[in-house]
N, C-alpha and C positions, 0 to 999 in steps of 0.2 A: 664330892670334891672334883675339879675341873684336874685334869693334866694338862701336857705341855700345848695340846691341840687342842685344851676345849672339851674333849669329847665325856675326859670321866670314865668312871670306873661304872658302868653298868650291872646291879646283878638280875635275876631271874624275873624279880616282881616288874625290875625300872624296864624292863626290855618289853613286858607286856604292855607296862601302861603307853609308852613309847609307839606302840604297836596300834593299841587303842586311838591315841593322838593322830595319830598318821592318816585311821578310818575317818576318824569324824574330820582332819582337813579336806580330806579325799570328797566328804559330802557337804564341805558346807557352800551356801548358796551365797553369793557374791557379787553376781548378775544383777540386781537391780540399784545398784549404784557404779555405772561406771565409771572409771575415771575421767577426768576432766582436762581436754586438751583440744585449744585452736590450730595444734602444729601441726600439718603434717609429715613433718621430721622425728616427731615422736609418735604419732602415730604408725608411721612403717615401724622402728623398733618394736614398739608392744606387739604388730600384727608378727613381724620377725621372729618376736620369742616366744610367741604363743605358738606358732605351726612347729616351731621348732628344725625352719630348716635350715638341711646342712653347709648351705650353700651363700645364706641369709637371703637368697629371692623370695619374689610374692609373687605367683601367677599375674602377669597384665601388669606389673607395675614393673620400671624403668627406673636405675637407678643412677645415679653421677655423680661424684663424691669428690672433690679436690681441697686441699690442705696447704695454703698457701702462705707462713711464715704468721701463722695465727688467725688467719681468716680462711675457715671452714666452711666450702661452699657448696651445697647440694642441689640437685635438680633431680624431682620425684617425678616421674610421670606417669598418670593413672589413665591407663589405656583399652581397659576392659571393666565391666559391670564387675566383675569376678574380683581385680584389686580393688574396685572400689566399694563394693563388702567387705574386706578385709582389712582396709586401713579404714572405713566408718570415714571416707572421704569424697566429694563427688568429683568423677573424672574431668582432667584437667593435667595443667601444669604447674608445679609447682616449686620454686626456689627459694631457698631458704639462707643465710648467711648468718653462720653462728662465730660470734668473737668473745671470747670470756674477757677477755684484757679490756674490754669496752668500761667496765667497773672500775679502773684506774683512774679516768678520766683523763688518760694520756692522749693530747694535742696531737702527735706526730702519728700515732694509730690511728686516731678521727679521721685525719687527713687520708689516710692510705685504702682504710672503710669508704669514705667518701668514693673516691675512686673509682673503688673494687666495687660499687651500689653500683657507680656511675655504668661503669663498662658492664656487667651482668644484665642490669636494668634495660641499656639500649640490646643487649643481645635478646631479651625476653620480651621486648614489642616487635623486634624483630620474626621470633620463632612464632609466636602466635598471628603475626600476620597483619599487626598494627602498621600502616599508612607513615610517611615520614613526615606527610604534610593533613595527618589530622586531625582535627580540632579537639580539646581534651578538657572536662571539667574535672576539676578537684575537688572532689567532697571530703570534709574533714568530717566525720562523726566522734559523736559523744557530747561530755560536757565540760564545758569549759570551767565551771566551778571545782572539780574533781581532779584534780591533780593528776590521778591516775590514769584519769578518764579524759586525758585534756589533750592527745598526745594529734587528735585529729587537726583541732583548732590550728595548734601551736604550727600542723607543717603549713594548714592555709597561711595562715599572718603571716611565714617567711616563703611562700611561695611565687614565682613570678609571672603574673596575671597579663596576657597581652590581645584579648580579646578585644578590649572596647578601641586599642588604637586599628585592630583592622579595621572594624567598622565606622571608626570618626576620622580616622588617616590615613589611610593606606596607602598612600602614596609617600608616606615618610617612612614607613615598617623597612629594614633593611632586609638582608638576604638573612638567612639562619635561623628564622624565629618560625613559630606557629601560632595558630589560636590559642590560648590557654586562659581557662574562667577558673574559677572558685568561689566557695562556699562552705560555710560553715552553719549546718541547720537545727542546730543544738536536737535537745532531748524532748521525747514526750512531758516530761513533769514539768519543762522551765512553756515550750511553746505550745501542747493543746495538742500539736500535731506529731501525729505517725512522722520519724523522720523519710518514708518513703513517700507519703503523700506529696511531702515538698520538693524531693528531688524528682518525681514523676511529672510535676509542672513543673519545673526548671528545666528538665530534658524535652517535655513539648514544646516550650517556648524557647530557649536559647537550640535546641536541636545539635547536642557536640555528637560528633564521631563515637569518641571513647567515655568511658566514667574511670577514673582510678579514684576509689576510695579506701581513708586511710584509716584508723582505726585501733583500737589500744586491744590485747585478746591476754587469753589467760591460760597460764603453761601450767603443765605437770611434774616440773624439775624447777627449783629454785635457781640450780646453775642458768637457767635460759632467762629467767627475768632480768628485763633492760638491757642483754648481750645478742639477742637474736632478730633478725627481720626477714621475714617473709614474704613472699608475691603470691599471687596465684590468678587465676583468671577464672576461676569459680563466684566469685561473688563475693555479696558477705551476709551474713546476718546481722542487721545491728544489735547487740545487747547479749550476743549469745555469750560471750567470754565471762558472763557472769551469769548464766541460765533465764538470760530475757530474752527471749528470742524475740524480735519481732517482726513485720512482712518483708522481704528479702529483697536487695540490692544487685540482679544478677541480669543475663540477657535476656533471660524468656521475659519476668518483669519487665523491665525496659523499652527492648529490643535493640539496645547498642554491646556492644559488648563491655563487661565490667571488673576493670583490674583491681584486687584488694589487696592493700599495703598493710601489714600491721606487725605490732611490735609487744612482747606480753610484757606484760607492768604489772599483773597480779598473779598470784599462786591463793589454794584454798588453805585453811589450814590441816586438813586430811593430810594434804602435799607435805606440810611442814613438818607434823607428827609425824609421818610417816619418816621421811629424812630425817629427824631425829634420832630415833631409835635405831637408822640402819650406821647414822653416825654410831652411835651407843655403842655399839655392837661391834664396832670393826676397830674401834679404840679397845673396847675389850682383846678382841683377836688380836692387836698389834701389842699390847701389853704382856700378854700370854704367851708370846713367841720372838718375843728382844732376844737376841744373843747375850752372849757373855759379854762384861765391858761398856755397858749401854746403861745409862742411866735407868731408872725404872720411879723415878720420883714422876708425875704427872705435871707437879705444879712446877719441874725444871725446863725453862726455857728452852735447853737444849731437846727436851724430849716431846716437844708439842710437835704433832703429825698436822702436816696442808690437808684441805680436803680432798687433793689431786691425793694423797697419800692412803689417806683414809678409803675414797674409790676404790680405789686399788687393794685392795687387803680381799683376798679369796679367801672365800670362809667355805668351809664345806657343806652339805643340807645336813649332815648331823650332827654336825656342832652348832648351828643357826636354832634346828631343832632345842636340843639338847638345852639350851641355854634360854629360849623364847618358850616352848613348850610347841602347843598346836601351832599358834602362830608363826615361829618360823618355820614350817615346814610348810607356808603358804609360800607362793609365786607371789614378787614383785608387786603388779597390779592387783593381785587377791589383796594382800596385807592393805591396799591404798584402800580398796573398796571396803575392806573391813572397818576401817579407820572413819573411811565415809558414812557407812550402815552407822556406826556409834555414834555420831556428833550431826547428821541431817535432823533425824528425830527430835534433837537436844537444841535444835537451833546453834548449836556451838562450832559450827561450818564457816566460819567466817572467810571472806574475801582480805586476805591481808597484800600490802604493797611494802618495799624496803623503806626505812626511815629518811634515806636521798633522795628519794623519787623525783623533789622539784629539780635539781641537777639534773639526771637521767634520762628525766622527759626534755629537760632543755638541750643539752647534749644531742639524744636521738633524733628530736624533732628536727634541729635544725641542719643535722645530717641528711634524715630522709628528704626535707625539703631541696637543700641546695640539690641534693643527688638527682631529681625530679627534673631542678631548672637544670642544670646538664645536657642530661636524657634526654628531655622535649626540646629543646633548642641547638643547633648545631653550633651557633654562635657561644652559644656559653661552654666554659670548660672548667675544670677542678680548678685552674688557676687565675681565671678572672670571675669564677661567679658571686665571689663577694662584693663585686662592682654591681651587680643585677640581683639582689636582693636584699630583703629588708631588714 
């Protein structure tokens, strides 16, 4: 029987096998499936909870963190080989903007996102070193039949292209604008081609300054899908958010430098399982510990807990234990990898995306796009770029 905590009336024999549980979490092997994440805003965490320090730093990594009336803004900076073993990231810059409230589809947040993209965005061609009067191709990767996978496309179509009038007019170009090309070079299965191979002649032949390419990736927290956008200047891998990795989008490749946009649209089901049960579990713990006066029916409206609520529910390692067996008494990312280990084998890993998704990608697309024409043009701003784009 559970008491008020969970924890139960332990006797002699449950303390040993308790005991036992604890050795074999202690030895099981976990390591060859790791968790799955294009962040690296989740990345620091995991590398944060594994060293365990008291401090939350990571050797070599830089961190900046502001909280600004629901937009959550980070700047990761990976500064030594040493953080970038640690977060499984390569060195670079990297800014992140996480909005949960983006899931509402609230107009007047969009707007303020927008903004907040806009002004971070110019601060981050800025710190990297990017030219004001660069030339800049826009690659959208993925595919555009894929919903999930469309999110590249969607920002070229509303992107503001001004390449071809410098070179057929320039004498009409006004003051404020740049170069700016785009493309959209679909997938190996629809074209034949490696999507590197085509952007490696496109950059020989049009020759931009910069590459920003933008990109759908795949998170480790259900809370980050469709609310989070990333920068980085590492590159990309196209295909990797789903374990396709193929030949890499970055400077050495190239030789221009390569900014990556992307936005996660899918979680595994490992992810989902796993958030499930940590659900399960803390609605247990919060059942088990109502006060006096509190409703204790489940199905009483007044007693349904947010998932802001449910996070939040500190559970002890011996009540997690106690009630999961070995399994709770695994770390976070152990229990995901374990989840993983079971359902890779089985094929039963699937790539799931939220039943919205065509909102979300419409929504973010057309966020990251305006926030772009912004950014690259001085002429354009949060309040007329509806007038410059499509």
């Amino acid at each position: 029987m559970f008491d008020k905590n969970g924890q139960g009336q332990l006797n002699q024999q449950g303390t040993s096998s308790q005991e036992n549980l604890q050795n074999q979490s202690a030895s099981l092997d976990t390591g060859r499936f790791p968790v799955r994440t294009d962040l690296a805003r989740e990345a620091h965490d995991m590398a944060v909870q594994e060293q365990g320090s008291p401090d939350g730093g990571i050797p070599g990594v830089q961190i900046e963190e502001q909280d600004e009336e629901g937009i959550v803004t980070s700047w990761i900076r990976v500064e030594s080989e040493e953080g970038a073993q640690a977060l499984g990231k390569a060195q670079g810059t990297y800014l992140t903007l996480e909005v949960p409230g983006l899931r509402s589809q609230d107009s007047m947040l969009q707007e303020r996102v927008l903004k907040k993209f806009t002004q971070e965005f110019e601060r981050y061609l800025a710190e990297i070193g990017i030219d004001p009067n660069a030339s800049i191709l826009i690659v959208g990767l993925g595919n555009q039949n894929v919903t999930a996978d469309a999110l590249g496309p969607f920002v070229v179509k509303h992107s503001m292209v001004t390449r071809h009038l410098f070179r057929l007019m320039p004498e009409q170009v006004e003051e404020g604008y740049r170069p700016v090309s785009a493309i959209a070079p679909g997938v190996l299965g629809t074209t034949g081609m490696e999507t590197s191979e085509i952007i490696f002649g496109v950059v020989e032949r049009t020759q931009p300054d910069v590459i920003i390419a933008i990109d759908s990736l795949a998170s480790r927290a259900l809370s980050r899908v469709n609310t989070t956008i990333q920068v980085s200047d590492v590159g990309i891998f196209p295909g990797s958010g789903v374990g396709n990795k193929r030949l890499p989008l970055n400077q050495d490749s190239l030789g221009i430098p390569v900014i990556a946009i992307g936005i996660p649209t899918v979680v595994d089901a490992a992810t989902i399982a796993h958030d499930t049960a940590e659900f399960v579990l803390a609605h247990i713990h919060r059942e088990m510990n109502q006060g006096k006066g509190k409703p204790t029916n489940p199905l009483d409206p007044m007693n349904r807990a947010s998932v802001k609520e449910l996070q939040s529910q500190e559970i002890s390692p011996e009540s997690r234990q106690h009630m999961l067996g070995m399994v709770g008494g695994l770390e976070v990312d152990e229990k995901q990898q374990l989840i993983q280990e079971v359902l890779e084998p089985l094929g039963q890993n699937l790539i799931v995306t939220p039943k919205e998704v065509d909102a979300f990608i419409g929504d973010m697309g057309k966020m990251v796009a305006l926030g772009l024409n912004c950014a690259l043009h001085d002429a354009v701003t949060p309040e007329n770029v509806s007038a410059h784009s499509n």
